[in-house]
C-alpha positions in Angstrom: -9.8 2.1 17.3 -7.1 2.2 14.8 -7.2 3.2 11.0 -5.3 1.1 8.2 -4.8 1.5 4.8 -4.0 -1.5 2.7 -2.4 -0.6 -0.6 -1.9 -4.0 -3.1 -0.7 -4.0 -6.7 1.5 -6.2 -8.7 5.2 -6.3 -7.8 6.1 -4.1 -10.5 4.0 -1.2 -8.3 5.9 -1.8 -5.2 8.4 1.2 -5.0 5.3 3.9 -6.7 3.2 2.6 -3.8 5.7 2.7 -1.6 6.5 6.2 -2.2 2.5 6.9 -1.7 2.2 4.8 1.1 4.8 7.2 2.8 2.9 10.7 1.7 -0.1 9.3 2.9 1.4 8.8 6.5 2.7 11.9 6.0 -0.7 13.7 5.9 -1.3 11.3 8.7 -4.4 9.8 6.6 -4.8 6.9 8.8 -2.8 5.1 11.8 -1.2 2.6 9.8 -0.3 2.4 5.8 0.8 -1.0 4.7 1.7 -2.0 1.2 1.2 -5.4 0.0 2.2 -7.0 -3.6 1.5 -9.6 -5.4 3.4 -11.3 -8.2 0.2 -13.4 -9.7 -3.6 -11.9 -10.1 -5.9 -14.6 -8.6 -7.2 -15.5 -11.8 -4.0 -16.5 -13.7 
């Protein structure tokens, strides 16, 4: 069984969690770190 972590923010966040995304595989804290963004909330 594989690990993932999902990391979601805004747009604006995309290079920050990026950049975490990266030291988290790093420290090989799970199989798979993905980073997904989002330019509108759900409620708006």
């Amino acid at each position: 069984m594989a690990d993932t972590l999902l990391l979601v923010g805004r747009a604006h966040t995309r290079e920050v969690a990026q950049r975490h995304a990266a030291r988290l595989r790093d420290r090989d804290v799970a199989d798979e770190v993905v980073v997904e963004t989002y330019e509108r909330g759900p409620s708006e």
